[in-house]
Structures are given as C-alpha cells and as structure tokens.
VEXDREN-2710 file (C-alpha; in Angstrom, 1 decimal):
% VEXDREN-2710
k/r/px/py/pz
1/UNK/-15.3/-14.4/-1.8
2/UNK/-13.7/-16.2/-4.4
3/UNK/-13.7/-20.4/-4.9
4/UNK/-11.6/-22.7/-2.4
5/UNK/-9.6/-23.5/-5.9
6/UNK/-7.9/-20.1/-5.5
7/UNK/-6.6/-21.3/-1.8
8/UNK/-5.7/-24.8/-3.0
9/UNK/-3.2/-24.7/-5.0
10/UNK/-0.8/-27.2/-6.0
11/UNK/3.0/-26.2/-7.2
12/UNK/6.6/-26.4/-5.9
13/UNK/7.6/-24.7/-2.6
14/UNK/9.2/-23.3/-1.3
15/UNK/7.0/-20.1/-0.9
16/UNK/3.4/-19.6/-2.7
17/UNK/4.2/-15.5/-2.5
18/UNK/8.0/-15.7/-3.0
19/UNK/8.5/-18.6/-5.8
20/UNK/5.1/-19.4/-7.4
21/UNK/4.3/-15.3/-7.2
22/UNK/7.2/-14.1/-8.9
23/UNK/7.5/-17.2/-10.9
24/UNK/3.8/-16.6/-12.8
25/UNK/4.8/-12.8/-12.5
26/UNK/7.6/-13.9/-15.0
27/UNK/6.1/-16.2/-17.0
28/UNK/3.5/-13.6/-17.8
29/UNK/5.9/-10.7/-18.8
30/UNK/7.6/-13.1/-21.2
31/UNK/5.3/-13.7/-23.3
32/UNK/4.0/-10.2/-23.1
33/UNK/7.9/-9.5/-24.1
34/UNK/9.4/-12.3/-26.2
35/UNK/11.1/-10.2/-28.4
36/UNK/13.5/-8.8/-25.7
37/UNK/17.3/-8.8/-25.7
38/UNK/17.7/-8.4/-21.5
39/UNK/15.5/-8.5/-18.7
40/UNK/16.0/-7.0/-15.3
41/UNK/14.2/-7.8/-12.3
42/UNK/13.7/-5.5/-9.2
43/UNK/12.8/-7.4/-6.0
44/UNK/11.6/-5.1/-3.6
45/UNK/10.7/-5.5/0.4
46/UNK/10.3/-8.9/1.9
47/UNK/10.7/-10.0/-1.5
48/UNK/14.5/-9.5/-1.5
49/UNK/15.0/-10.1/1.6
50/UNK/14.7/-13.7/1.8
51/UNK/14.0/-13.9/-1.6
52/UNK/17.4/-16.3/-1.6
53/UNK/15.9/-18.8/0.6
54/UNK/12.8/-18.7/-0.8
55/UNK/14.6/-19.4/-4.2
56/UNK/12.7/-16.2/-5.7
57/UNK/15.6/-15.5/-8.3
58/UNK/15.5/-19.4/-9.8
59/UNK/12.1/-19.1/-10.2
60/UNK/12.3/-16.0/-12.2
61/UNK/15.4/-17.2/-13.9
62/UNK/14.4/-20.6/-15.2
63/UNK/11.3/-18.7/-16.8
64/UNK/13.2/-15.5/-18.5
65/UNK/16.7/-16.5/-18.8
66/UNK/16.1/-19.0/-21.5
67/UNK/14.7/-16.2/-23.9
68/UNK/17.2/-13.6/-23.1
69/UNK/20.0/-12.2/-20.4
70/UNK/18.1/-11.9/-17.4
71/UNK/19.9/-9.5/-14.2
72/UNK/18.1/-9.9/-10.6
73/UNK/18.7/-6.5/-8.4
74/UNK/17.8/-6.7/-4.8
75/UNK/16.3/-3.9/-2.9
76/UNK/15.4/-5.2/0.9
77/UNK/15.2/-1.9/2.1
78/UNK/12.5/-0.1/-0.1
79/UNK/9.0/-0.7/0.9
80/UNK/6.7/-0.3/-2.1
81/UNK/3.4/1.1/-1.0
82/UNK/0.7/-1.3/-2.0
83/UNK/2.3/-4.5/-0.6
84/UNK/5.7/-5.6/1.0
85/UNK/6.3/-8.2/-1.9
86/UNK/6.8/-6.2/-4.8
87/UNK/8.9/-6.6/-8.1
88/UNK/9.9/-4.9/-11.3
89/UNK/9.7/-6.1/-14.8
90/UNK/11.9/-4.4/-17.2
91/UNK/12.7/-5.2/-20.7
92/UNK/15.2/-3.8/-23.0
93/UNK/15.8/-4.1/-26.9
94/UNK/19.4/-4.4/-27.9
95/UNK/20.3/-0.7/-28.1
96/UNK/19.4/-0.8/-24.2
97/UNK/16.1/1.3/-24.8
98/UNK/13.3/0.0/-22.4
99/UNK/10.7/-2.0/-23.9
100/UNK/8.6/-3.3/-21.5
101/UNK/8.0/-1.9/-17.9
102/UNK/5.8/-3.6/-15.4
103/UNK/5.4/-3.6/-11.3
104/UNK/3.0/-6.0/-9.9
105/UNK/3.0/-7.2/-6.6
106/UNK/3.0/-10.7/-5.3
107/UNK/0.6/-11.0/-2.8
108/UNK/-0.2/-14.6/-1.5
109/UNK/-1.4/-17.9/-2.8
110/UNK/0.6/-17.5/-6.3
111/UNK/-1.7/-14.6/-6.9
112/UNK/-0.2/-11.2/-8.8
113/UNK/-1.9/-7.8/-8.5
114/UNK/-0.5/-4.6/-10.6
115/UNK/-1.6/-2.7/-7.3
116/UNK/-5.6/-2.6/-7.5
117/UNK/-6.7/-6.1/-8.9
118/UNK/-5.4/-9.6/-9.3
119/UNK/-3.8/-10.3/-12.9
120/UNK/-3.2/-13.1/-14.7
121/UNK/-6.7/-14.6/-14.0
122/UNK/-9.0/-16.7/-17.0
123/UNK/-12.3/-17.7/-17.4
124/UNK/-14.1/-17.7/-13.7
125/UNK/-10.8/-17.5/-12.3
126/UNK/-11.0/-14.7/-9.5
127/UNK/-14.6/-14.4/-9.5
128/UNK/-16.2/-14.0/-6.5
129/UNK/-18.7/-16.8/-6.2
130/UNK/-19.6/-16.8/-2.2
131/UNK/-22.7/-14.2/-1.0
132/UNK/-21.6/-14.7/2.1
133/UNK/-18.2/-14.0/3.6
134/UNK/-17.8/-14.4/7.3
135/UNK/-18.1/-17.7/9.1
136/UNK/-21.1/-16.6/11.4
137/UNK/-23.0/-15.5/8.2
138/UNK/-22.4/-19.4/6.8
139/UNK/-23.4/-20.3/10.4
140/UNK/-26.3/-19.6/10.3
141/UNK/-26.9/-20.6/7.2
142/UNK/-26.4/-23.9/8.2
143/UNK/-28.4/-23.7/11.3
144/UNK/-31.5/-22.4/9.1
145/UNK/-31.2/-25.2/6.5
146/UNK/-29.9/-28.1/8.9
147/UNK/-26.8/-28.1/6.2
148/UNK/-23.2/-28.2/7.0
149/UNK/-20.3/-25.6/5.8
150/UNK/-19.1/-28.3/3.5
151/UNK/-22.7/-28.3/1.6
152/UNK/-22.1/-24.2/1.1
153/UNK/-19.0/-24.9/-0.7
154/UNK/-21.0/-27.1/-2.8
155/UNK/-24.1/-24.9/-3.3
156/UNK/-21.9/-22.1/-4.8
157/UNK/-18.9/-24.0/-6.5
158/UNK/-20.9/-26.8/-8.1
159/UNK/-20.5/-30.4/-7.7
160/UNK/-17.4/-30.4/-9.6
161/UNK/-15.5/-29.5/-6.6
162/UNK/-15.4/-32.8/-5.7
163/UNK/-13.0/-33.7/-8.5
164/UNK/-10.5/-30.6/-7.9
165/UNK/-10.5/-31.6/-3.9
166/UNK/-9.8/-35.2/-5.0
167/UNK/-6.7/-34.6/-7.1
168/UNK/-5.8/-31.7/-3.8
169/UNK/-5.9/-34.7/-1.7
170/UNK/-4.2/-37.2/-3.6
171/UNK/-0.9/-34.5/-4.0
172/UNK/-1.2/-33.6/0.0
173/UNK/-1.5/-37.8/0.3
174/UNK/2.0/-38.0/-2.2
175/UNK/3.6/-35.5/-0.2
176/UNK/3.4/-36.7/2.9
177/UNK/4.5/-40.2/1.5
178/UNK/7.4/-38.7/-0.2
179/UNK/8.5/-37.2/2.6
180/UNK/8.5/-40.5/4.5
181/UNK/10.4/-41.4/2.5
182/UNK/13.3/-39.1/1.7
183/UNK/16.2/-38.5/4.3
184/UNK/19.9/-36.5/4.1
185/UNK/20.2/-32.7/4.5
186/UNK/17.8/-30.0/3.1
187/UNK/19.2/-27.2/0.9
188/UNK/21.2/-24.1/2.0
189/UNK/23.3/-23.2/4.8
190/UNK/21.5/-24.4/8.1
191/UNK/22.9/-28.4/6.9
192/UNK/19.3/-28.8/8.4
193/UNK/18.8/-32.8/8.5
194/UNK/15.2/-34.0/7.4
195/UNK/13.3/-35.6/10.3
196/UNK/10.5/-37.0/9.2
197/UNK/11.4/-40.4/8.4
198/UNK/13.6/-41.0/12.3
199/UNK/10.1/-39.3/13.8
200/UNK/8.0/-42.3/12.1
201/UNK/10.1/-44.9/12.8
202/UNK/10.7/-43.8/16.7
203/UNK/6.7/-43.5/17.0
204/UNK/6.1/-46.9/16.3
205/UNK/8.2/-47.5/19.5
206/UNK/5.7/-45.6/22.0
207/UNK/2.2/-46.9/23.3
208/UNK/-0.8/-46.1/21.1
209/UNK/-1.2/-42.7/22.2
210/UNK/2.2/-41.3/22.2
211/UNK/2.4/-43.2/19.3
212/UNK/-0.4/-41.2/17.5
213/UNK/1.4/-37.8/18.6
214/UNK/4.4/-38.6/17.3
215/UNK/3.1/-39.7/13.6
216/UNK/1.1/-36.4/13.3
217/UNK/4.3/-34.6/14.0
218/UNK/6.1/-37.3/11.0
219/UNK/3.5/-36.3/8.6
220/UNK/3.5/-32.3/9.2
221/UNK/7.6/-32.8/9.3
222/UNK/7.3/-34.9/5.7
223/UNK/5.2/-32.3/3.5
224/UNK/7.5/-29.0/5.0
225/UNK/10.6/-30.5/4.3
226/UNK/9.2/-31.6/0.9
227/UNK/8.1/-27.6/0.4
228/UNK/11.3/-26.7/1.7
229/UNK/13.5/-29.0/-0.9
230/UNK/11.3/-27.4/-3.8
231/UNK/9.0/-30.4/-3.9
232/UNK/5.1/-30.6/-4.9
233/UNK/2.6/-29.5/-2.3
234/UNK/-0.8/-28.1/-1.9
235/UNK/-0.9/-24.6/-0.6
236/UNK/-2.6/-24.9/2.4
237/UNK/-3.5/-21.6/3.0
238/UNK/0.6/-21.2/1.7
239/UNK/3.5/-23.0/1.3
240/UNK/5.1/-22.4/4.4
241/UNK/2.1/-23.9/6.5
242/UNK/1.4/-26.5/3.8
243/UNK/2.4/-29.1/6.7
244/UNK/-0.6/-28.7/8.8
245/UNK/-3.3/-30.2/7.1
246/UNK/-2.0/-32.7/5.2
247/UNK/-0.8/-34.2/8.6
248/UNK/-3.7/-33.9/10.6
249/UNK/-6.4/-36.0/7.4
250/UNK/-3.9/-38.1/6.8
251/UNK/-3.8/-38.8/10.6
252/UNK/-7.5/-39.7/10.8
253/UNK/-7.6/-41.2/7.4
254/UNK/-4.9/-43.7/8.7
255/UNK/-6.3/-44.3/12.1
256/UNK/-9.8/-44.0/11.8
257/UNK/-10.5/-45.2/7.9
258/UNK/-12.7/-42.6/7.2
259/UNK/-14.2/-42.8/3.4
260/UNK/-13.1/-40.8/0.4
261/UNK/-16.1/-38.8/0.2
262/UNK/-15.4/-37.7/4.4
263/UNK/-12.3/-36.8/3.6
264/UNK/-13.3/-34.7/0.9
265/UNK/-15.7/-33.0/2.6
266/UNK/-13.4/-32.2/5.6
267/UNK/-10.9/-30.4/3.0
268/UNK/-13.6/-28.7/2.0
269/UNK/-14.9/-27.3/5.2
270/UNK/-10.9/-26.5/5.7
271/UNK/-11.1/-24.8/2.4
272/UNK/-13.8/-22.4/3.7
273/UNK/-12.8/-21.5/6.8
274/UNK/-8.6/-20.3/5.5
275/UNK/-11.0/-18.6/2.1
276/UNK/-13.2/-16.5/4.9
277/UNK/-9.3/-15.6/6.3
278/UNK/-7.7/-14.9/3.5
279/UNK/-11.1/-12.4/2.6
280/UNK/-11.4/-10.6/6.0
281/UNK/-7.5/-10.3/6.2
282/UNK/-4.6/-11.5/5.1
283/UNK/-2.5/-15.5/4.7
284/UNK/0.3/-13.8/3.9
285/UNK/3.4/-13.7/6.3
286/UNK/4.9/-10.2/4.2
287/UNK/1.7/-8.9/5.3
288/UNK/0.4/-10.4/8.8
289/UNK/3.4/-12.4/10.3
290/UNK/2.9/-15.9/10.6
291/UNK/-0.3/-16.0/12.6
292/UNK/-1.7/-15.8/8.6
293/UNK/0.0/-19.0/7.3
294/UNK/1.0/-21.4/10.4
295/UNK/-2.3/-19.6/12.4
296/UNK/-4.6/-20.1/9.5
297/UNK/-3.2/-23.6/8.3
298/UNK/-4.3/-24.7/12.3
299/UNK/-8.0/-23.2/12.1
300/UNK/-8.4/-25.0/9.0
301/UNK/-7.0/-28.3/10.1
302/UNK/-9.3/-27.9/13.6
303/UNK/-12.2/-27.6/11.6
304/UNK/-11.9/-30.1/9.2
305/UNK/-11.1/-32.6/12.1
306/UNK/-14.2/-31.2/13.7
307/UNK/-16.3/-31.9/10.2
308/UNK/-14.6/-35.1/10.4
309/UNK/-15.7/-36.2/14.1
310/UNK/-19.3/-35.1/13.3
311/UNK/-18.7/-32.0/15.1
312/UNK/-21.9/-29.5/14.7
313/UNK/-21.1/-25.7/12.8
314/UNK/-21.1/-24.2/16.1
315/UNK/-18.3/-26.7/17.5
316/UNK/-16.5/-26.5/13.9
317/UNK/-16.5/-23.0/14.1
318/UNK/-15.2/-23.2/17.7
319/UNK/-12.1/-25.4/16.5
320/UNK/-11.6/-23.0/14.1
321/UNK/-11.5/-20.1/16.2
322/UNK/-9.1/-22.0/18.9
323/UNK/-6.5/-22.7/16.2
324/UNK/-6.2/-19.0/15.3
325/UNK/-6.5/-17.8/18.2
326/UNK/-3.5/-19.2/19.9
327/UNK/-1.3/-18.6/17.1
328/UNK/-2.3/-14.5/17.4
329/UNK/1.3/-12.7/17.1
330/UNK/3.1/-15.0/15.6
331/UNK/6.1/-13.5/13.6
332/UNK/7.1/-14.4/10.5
333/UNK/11.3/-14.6/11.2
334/UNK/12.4/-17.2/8.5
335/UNK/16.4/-18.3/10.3
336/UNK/18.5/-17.1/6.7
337/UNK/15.1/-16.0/5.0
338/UNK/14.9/-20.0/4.9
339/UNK/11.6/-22.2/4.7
340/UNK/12.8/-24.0/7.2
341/UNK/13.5/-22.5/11.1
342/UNK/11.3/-22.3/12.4
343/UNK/8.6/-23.0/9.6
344/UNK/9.3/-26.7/9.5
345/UNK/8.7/-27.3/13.4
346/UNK/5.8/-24.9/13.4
347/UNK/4.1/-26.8/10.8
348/UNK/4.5/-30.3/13.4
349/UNK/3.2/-28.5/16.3
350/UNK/0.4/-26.4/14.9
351/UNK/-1.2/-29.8/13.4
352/UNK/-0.8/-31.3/17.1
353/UNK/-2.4/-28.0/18.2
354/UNK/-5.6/-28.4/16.0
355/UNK/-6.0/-32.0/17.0
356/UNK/-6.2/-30.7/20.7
357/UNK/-8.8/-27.6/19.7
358/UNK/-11.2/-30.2/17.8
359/UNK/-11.2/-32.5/21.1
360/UNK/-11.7/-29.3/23.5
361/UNK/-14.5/-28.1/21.4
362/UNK/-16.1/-31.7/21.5
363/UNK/-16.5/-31.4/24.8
364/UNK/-18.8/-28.3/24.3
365/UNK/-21.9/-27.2/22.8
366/UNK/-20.0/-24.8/20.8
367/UNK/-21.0/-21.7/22.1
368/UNK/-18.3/-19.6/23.4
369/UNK/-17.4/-15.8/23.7
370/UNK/-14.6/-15.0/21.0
371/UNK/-15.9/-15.4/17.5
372/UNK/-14.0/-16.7/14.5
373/UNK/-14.5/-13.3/12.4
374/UNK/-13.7/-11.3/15.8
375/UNK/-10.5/-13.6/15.8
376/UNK/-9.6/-13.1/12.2
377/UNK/-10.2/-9.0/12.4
378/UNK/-7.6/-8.9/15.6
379/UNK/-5.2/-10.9/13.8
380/UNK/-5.3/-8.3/10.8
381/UNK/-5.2/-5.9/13.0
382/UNK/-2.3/-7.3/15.1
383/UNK/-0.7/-8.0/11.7
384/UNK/-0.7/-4.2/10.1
385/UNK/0.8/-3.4/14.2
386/UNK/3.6/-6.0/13.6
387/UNK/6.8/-4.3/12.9
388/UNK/8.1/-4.8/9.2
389/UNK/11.2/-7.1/10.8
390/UNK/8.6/-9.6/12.4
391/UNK/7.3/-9.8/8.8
392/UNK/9.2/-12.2/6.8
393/UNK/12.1/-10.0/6.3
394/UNK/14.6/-12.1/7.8
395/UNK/15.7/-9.5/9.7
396/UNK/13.9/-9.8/13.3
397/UNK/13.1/-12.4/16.0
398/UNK/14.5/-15.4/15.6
399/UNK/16.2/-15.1/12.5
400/UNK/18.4/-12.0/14.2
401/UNK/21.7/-12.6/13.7
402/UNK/21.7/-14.8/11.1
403/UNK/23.7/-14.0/7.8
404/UNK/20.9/-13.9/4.8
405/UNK/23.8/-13.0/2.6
406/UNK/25.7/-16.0/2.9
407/UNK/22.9/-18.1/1.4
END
C-alpha cells in the first residue's frame, strides 16, 4: 500500500481523474514530444463523456496547445478494456506522419497507468511502504502495541509526514475560507448559485445545535463549489468528495480548539482508512459509482472525528465502517457531466453523516458484525455490478435527461 501522500493531493478541481489525470497525462507526452507540429487527443469512456464539465479538454489544452495545434476527439461510446477513463496521445510532424503514440489511462487521484502500472512516478513515488493493507490487520496491530492507526502512518512514512499533512491542512483550511467567502453563480449551464456563504450566515441565526449542523453543511458547501469553479483543494479521496473532510476538522477545530498536532493526527488516521480503500478497491466514480469518492470521503471523515474524540481503533474502525456503509450503491450521475448536481449537496450531507457515525459508535464498545474490509470488498463488488450509465457517464440516474452537449 502506498503513502497517504498519494491520496492527498493538492491541485485544481474540478475532477482528480478527469482534469489533474489527463492534465499530467499531457504534461508528460509533451515533453516526451516537443518537437511536434499537431497533437490529437482521443478521450475515451467516462472520460468524454463529461469530460466538458469536468473541463478535461482545458486541461489538456492549456498544457499542449502552447507548443503546437492541439485537436480533442470525443469517443463516449467506446469502452477501452483496462479502465473507463482512457485517452490517446498522438503526435504528428509536419508532413502528418505520426510521431508519438501513447494510451494511458487515468485512473484516480491524478494517477496515470499505460494499462499495467502507474507512470509518471519519481523517487519513492508509488512505492508501496505499508506491510499491512486491510484495516483489521492495522487493528490489531494497534491492540498488540497499545498504538493508534495514526502512529502506523508514522511507523512506515517517517516523521516527515507531519510536515506534508500540515501544508494538506492549511490548503483544506484556505479552501473552506475561500469558499466563505466567494458568492455569484458557478460555471456552466445549471446558473447553479454558490451557497455556502447564505448557509453560514443563516446558521448563526439557529440555537447552538442547529447552529452546528448548519455550519458543517457551510463548510462542505465552501470547498465543493471551490473544486467545482477550478479552485485549489486537497483530494480527499478525489475531487468530487473533497468537501467532506475539510468540513467535518474544521468543524471540531472551530468548536472544540483542538491542537495542531490532533488535527494532524486525525488527517492522518483519515489518510489510512480512504489508502486501505483505494487498495482493496476502487475511489474512483468511472470505476465504482460514487459510493468510492462521496462513500469513502465519509469513512474517512467518521474516523478522523472518532481519532479526534479519543475514540479507541475498534470504535474508529466502526465510524469508518458506518460511513461507507450507508453510502453502498451510490451512483456516480454528474446533472451535465457537471461537478456540481448532485456532487456539491452530497459533499454537505455525507460530512453531517460521518459526524452522526462517530457519535453512534461512541456509544459502543466498538465491536459490531460488518467489518470495514467486508464493507470495502462489497462496495467493489457492488461497483464492477453497477451499470456503465450509473458510472460517471452522465448518462443515467439523475443526470437522465440532461443535455451534456450543450455544455
């Protein structure tokens, strides 16, 4: 399993797979091609699908087009085998001879894979570092050492963590500030008005507890509609769910004062629980629906308001396996292939969600039937079952109906 810095990582949104993907996927063939006259990119899958509201072609195009001619081809309707976000690099010399020919395949969390290993890597970059790579092997681990899941992070990524987690916070921190305070209309064709900024202001108007509610929803709205609007964010497992756990530490960080080095440690245990995920199945909505972003963005907020609250492994683990589990199934049906409906109101209510699983498994011991790894392998399994239209395609669920094209 490879470090928590793979999972973390900070960029513009909207989409880790669909703009930060294809964006490095770019970036890489360019300078592997600088001498070329044109470039033309095949999307392929869910990757032209809503590649438009993803803003999958600017990315690619603000890399390549300054170097030379650069076409975008769209093929929604061809499924590549190795993944559903696929894309083709071609470049040409200037009698129109191909010079350069690459697929790769962009496959969640920025990463790029030419169809049996992740590309693009440096240094310890990609290495698995973790021995152990389910959450009931880490368990009890940390019931035979009396250690907690944030002190495995440590033992196998070093003490320099700390300083990476650090500058993850202070961005999540930024974003959620930002979007506080930033108001008019987010891009595209739903005219989609930010909320954020009216859902903190009519908070302060309820008692203390409604009034608690309301500003977890402000801070999840803040940091989506800042992903959504192309903005800086922390990938938290992705883009799309990048809401979630900003909201919920900031929350508790606001409310409770809890020290830097507690909140650190909570991002951490976060940080291990979406890394086991993202090992034993899938964060990406292409791939599993959006039980692996929005589903795995709650089980990683749950826990690291568990680790927070002093919540033991076996009650951490049990918040985690709570805020998957209720999200099992969910589609991935972007309104207009948009990062928006219903991405941006997931994000709010998932971060309420986990706040609820931490304080119901408070109130146990922490031993229940369901596992967290049982969880994870029936969401992968519920995932690869999900239709191709429930899987970021634009095409099914709620975004039926809605003209893709016209974006």
């Amino acid at each position: 399993m490879q470090s928590i810095r793979e999972l973390y990582r900070i960029g513009n949104g909207p989409s880790s797979s669909h703009t930060m993907g294809p964006k490095k996927a770019a970036t890489m063939f360019a300078s592997e091609h600088p001498e070329a006259k044109k470039y033309v990119v095949t999307l392929y899958g869910s990757l032209a699908a809503t590649g438009k509201g993803h803003l999958t072609d600017e990315a690619i195009l603000n890399v390549l087009s300054p170097v030379a001619p650069t076409t975008i081809e769209w093929q929604p309707k061809t499924f590549l085998p190795y993944h559903p976000n696929a894309l083709k690099l071609e470049a040409f010399d200037a009698n129109g001879t191909v010079t350069g020919l690459q697929t790769v395949y962009s496959v969640g969390g920025g990463k790029i894979s030419d169809g049996e290993k992740i590309i693009g890597v440096t240094g310890d970059e990609g290495k698995d570092i973790y021995p152990m790579t389910t959450m009931t092997e880490v368990m009890k681990w940390c019931e035979k050492t009396g250690k907690s899941y944030w002190e495995y992070v440590e033992e196998y990524e070093g003490k320099e963590i700390w300083d990476c987690l650090e500058e993850v916070w202070l961005v999540m921190k930024a974003a959620v500030e930002r979007g506080l305070d930033n108001e008019g209309v987010l891009p595209g064709p739903l005219s989609l008005h930010r909320k954020a900024a009216s859902y903190f202001i009519k908070a302060k108007g309820y008692k203390a507890s409604l009034q608690s509610r309301g500003r977890v929803f402000a801070y999840a709205l803040a940091v989506s509609e800042e992903n959504a609007c192309g903005g800086r964010i922390v990938t938290a497992p992705t883009c799309g769910s990048c809401g979630v756990v900003p909201a919920v530490l900031y929350h508790l960080e606001e409310s409770r004062s809890f020290s830097r080095n507690r909140m650190l440690r909570a991002l951490a245990t976060a940080g291990l629980a979406g890394n086991i995920v993202k090992e034993n199945a899938s964060i990406s909505g292409a791939e599993v629906g959006c039980q692996g972003e929005v589903g795995v963005a709650c089980a990683m907020a749950a826990a690291a308001a568990s680790q927070l609250f002093g919540g033991s492994p076996a009650q951490i683990e049990y918040a985690a396996e709570m805020g998957l589990e209720h999200h099992l199934g969910m589609t991935c049906d972007p309104v207009c292939g948009l990062v928006q409906i219903p991405c941006i109101e997931r994000n709010a209510y998932a971060a309420a969600r986990a706040l609820d699983a931490n304080l119901y498994s408070s109130f146990t011991d922490g031993i229940h039937r369901v596992s967290f790894d049982r969880v994870i392998n029936v969401m992968r399994e519920t995932g690869h079952d999900l239709p191709s239209l429930y899987k970021e395609t634009g095409e099914g669920g709620l975004a039926k109906g809605f003209d893709n094209k016209k974006w």
